[in-house]
VOMARKOL-374935 format. One record per residue (C-alpha): x, y, z; residue in three letters. Coordinates in steps of 0.2 Angstrom, whole numbers, plus 5000, padded with zeros to 4 digits. Layout:
XYZala ...
//
This chain:
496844705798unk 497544705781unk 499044805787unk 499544695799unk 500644615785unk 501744765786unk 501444835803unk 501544685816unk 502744535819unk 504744515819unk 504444505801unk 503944665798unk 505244755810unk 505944795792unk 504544865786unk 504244985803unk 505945035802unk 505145125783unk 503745185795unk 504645255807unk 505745365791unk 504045425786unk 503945505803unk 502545395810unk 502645335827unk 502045185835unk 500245245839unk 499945255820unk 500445095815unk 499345025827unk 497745125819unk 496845045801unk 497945145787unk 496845215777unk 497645265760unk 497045445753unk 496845425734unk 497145595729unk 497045645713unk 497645835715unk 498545915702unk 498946095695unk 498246085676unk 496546015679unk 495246145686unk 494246015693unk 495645965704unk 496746125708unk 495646095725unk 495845925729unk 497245975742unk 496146045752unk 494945915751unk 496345795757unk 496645885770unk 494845875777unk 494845685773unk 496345665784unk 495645755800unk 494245675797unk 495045475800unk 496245535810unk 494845615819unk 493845435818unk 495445355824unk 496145315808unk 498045345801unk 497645425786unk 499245405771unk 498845515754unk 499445435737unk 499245515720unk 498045465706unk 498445555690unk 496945655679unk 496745725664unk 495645895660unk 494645845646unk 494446045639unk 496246065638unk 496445905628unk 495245925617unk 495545945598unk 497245895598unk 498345725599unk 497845735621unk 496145695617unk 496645515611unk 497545495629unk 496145545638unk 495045395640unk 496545285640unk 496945375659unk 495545275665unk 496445085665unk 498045175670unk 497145265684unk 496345105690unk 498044995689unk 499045105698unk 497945125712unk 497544965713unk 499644945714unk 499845065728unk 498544975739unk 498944805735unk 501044865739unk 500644935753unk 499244835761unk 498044985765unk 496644925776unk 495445035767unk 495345185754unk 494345365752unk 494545395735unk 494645595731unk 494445605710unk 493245755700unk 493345745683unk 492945615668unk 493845475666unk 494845505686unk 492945455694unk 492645305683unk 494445255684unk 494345255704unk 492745165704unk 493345035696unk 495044995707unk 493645035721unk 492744885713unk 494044785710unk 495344805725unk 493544755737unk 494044815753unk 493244965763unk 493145115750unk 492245295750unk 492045425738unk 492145615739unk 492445725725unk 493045905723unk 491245955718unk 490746075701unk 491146235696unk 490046375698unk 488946415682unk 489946575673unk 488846745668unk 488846815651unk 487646965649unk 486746905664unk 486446745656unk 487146585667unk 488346475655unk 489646345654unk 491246265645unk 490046225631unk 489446395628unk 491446435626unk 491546305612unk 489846355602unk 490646535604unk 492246485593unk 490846405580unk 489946565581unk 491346685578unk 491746575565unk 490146565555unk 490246775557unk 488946785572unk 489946835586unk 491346975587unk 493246935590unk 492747065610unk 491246955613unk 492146805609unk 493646845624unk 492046905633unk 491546725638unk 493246645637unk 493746755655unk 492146725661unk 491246535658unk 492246455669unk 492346585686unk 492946455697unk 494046295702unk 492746135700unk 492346005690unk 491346125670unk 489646175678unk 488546085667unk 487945895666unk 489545855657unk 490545665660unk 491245715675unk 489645775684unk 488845635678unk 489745515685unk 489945605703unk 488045605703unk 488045415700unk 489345375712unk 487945445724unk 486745345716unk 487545185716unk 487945215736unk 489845255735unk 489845435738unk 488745505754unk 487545645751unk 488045805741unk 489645715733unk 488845775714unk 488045915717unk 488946035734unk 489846165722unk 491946155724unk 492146345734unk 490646305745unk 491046265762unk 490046135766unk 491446035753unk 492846035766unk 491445985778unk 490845835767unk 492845775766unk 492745765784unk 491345685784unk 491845535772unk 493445515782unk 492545495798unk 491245365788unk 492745285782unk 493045225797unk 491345155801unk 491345055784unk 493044965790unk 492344935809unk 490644865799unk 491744775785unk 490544835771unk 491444845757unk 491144905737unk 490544755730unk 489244735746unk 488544905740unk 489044905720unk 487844755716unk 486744725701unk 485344825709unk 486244965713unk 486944955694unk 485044985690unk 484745115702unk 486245215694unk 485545185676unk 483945265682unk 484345395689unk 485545425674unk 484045455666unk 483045565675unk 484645675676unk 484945665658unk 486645605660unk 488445615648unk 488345455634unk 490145425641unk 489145355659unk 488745205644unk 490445205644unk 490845195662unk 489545095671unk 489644955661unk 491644955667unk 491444995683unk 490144825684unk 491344725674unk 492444755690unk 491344715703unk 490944535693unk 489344595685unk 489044605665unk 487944775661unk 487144755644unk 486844895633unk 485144855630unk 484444885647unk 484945055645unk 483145065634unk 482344945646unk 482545055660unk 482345225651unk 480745145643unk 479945155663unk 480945315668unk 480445505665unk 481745625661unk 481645735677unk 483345875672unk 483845975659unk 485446045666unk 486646125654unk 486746095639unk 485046025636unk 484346155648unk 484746335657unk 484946255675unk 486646205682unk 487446095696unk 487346245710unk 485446235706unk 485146045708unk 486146065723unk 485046205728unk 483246085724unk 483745945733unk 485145875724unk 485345685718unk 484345605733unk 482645725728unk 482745665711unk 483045485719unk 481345535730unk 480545565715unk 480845425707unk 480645315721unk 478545375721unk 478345255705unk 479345125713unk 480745155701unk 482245105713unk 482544975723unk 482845065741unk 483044905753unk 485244885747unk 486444955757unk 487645105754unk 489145195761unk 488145305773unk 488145125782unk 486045145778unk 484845115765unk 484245175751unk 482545215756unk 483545285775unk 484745395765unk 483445465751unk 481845485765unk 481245675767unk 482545715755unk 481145835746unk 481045925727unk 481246095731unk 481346175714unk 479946095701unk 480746205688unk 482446125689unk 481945945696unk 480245905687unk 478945815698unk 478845645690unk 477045675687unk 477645845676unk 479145755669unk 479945825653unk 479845655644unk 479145485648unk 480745415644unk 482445425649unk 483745525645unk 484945415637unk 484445315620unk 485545155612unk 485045145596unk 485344995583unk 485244955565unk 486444905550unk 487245065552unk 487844995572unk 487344835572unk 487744825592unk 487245015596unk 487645185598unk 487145305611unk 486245465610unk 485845595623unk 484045585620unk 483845755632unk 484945875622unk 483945835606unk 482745945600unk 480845875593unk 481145915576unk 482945805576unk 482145655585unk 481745585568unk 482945635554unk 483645595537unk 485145645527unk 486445615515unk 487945545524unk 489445655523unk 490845545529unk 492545585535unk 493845465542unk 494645595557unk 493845745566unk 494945855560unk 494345845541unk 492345875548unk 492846025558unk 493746115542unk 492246065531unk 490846115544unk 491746275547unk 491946285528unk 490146305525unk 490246125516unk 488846045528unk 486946105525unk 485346075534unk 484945905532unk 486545845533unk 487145685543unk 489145695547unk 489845545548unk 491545555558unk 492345355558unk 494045275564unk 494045355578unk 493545235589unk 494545145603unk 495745045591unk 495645145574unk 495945345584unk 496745255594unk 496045295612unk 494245365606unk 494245555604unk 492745645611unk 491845745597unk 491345885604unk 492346005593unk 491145965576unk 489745955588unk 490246145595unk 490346205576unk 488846135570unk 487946235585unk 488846375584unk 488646395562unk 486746375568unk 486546205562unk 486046115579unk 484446095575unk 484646015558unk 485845925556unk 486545765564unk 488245695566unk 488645505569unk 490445435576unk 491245275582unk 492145405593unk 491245475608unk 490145635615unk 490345725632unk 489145745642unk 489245945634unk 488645895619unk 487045925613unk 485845915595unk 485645745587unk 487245695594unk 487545495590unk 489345415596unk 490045255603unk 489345155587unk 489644985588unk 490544895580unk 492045035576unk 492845065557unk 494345025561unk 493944835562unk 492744825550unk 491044895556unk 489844965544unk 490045135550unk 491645105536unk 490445055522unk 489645215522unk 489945305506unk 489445505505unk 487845535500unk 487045375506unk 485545415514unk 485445385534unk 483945375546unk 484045395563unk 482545375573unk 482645425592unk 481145365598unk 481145195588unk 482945175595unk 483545135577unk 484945205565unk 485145145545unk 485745165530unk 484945155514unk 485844995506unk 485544805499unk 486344665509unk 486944625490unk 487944795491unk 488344795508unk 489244635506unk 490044695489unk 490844835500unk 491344725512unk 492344625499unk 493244765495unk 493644855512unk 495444865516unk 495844895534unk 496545065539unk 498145085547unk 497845165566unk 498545315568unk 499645275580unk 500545375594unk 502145275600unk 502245225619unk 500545175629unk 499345235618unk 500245095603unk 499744955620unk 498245015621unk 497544985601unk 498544825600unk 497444775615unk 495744845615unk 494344715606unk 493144795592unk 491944845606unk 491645035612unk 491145005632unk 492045015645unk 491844845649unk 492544745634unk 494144895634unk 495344725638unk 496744825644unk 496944735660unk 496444575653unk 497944525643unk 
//
């Protein structure tokens, strides 16, 4: 065993001698240490649970005959930092999440790891230590939160944001505004919706990491702490078997992951993520399979905000492994790879039925044909952007509009709220991208205010920042390459004209190459807006890209 290094031997009498302060006795040391990454805290709704969670995880390998050890993983509540100068720390947590965790276990010579995240960047961030560290790992999260009622309408988070817009546009009183804030968010879980965080505990099910109900179970339900206890018992299986995350995270899994990110109309920041999390595990994610895949794959959810189901209901239908069911009746997955239950694919997902049609779509009455992710191209992101094809309504799928540009998110806001954007706009938000924020604000304050001054339907808004998963409307982010090292989203001038074409996965705008390159000549770089300490590390190392995957953070 890995822990040999610090349990066994003259050598390590030291080291027991630290055991035995810790209270352990000699039968414990003798058991697999199995670290508990437990990312609990008191700021984070998603996570003010995770104790009890941990607690489940460690009856459950101590049941299994494992001594289970909890170490903390820090998170970030993405609501609480939004808006303000947390928001550009909020994706930078991911690397430090990652590094640290991979510290402890490589200190402390764990012989395997559950890993206990919820919320955006805490999941990713987890996966990709699980990837990178290689040895026994297993995911359980602390599950969403239930959906809130307002006037006997279900709602979320996002609702809450649109409500600020609303009130300020004159459509929604000062009482109903206070209405919603005691009650969209009624319990302790990750924001009810198909946001990032969501997203991404629904993918670690799909790409094999997390056993079945680790998206979907709802935080106060019961059958959470029972699902804890579960993972720490499979835990131990996994070690006595030696399957580790690179033996389940493999290319095919990658692909099962972007499909069913599809069909569930998944966050634009899982573009983000799982071409990180790859990275990792020693496999390079293209964004242009994303179109591939989604080309083949219907969109089967419309869970908030694209829709008026929420995680309790998908969990009620069947959860991630019907919507895998369904998917897997066109041959859309590749079910023969391995997973953390220790089975297949086609083992975990068989009789796993669709028991709601009106919240998981049969695939022969899907809501698309396509996918619900699009990366779009053009002079305007020669890489790509990403946009939540789902959340769009028809008539923005094909749009164009005078550019309205802004070079921070705060100016977009005061002129949306203003009154100064009109139908037919497109708001161009730039350097606020990875480098030029720094740390790559999510937007989904000016995409709140245009929905709640009733614009959503009319008007588009384009960033090199990103958009949460709570977003919705003609919602374009990640572009590719960023302002703030020269990308052409910094050539835009206001008033140019911008086409954005969904369904032909291109985005433009209307200029010469003679002019383009005139601009070019006379660009001058923007200072970053630099916050001293980590995030000041993080611009001086991040490359011009926008994934996950080419953040070089850890590479220098």
């Amino acid at each position: 065993m890995r822990s040999d290094s610090v349990t066994k031997g003259m050598q390590q009498a030291p080291h027991r001698s630290l055991f035995n302060a810790l209270g352990m006795t000699q039968e414990e040391m003798n058991r697999p240490l199995v670290g508990i990454v437990s990312s609990y805290n008191e700021i984070v709704p998603g996570h003010m649970n995770l104790d009890k969670i941990v607690d489940a995880v460690k009856l459950g390998v101590a049941m299994a005959g494992g001594t289970p050890i909890v170490f903390p993983a820090i998170a970030v509540c993405d609501g609480i930092a939004m808006g303000h100068q947390g928001m550009k720390y909020s994706l930078v947590t991911r690397e430090l999440i990652a590094d640290s965790t991979e510290a402890m276990t490589m200190a402390h010579a764990f012989d395997a790891l559950v890993m206990i995240p919820n919320c955006d960047k805490n999941v990713p961030g987890l996966l990709m230590a699980a990837a990178r560290l290689n040895i026994p790992t297993i995911f359980v999260s602390g599950g969403p939160m239930l959906a809130g009622r307002v006037k006997g309408e279900k709602t979320s988070l996002s609702s809450m944001f649109e409500a600020v817009g609303a009130y300020a546009a004159g459509n929604m009183s000062l009482e109903e505004v206070q209405e919603y804030e005691r009650k969209v968010c009624p319990t302790c879980g990750s924001c009810s919706g198909m946001y990032t965080a969501n997203s991404m505990n629904c993918l670690t099910e799909a790409l094999g990491m997390g056993l079945r109900g680790n998206g979907t179970i709802p935080a106060v339900y019961s059958a959470r702490i029972q699902l804890a206890k579960q993972a720490g018992m499979q835990i131990m299986e996994l070690l006595k078997k030696d399957i580790k995350p690179r033996d389940i995270m493999t290319k095919e899994a990658f692909m099962n992951a972007l499909t069913v990110d599809m069909a569930l109309g998944c966050s634009t920041n899982s573009m983000l993520h799982l071409p990180a999390i790859a990275h990792e595990a020693g496999i390079e994610l293209e964004m242009d399979v994303a179109n591939a895949i989604s080309a083949k794959t219907p969109n089967l959810c419309h869970l908030a905000p694209a829709g008026h189901t929420y995680m309790e209901d998908l969990d009620e239908a069947g959860g991630v492994y019907a919507v895998m069911n369904e998917l897997d009746k066109k041959g859309l997955l590749k079910i023969d790879i391995i997973t953390c239950t220790g089975k297949t694919v086609a083992e975990n997902i068989k009789g796993c039925i669709n028991k709601d049609p009106e919240v998981i779509r049969p695939i022969e009455n899907s809501y698309s044909e396509t996918g619900g992710i699009a990366v779009l191209k053009g002079n305007l992101a020669p890489d790509s952007c990403v946009v939540k094809r789902s959340a769009v309504v028809p008539e923005m799928m094909k749009h164009q509009g005078p550019a309205r540009v802004f070079d921070c998110e705060e100016d977009a806001i005061e002129a949306i709220k203003g009154g100064k954007i009109v139908a037919g706009d497109v708001v161009v938000i730039r350097y606020e991208g990875p480098k030029g924020g720094p740390g790559m604000r999510e937007m989904l304050n000016p995409t709140s205010a245009i929905a709640g001054m009733g614009l959503g339907s009319s008007v588009a808004l384009v960033t090199d920042g990103r958009f949460s998963g709570a977003s919705r409307g003609a919602s374009i982010g990640h572009v590719s390459p960023e302002a703030a090292v020269g990308g052409n989203i910094a050539l835009v001038e206001e008033g140019d004209m911008i086409q954005i074409d969904i369904m032909a996965n291109t985005i433009s705008f209307d200029i010469t190459e003679e002019e383009l390159a005139k601009r070019r000549a006379n660009w001058v770089p923007r200072q970053p807006r630099i916050t001293t300490g980590y995030l000041e590390r993080y611009a001086s190392l991040v490359t011009s890209g926008n994934r996950g995957a080419v953040l070089e953070v850890n590479k220098k």
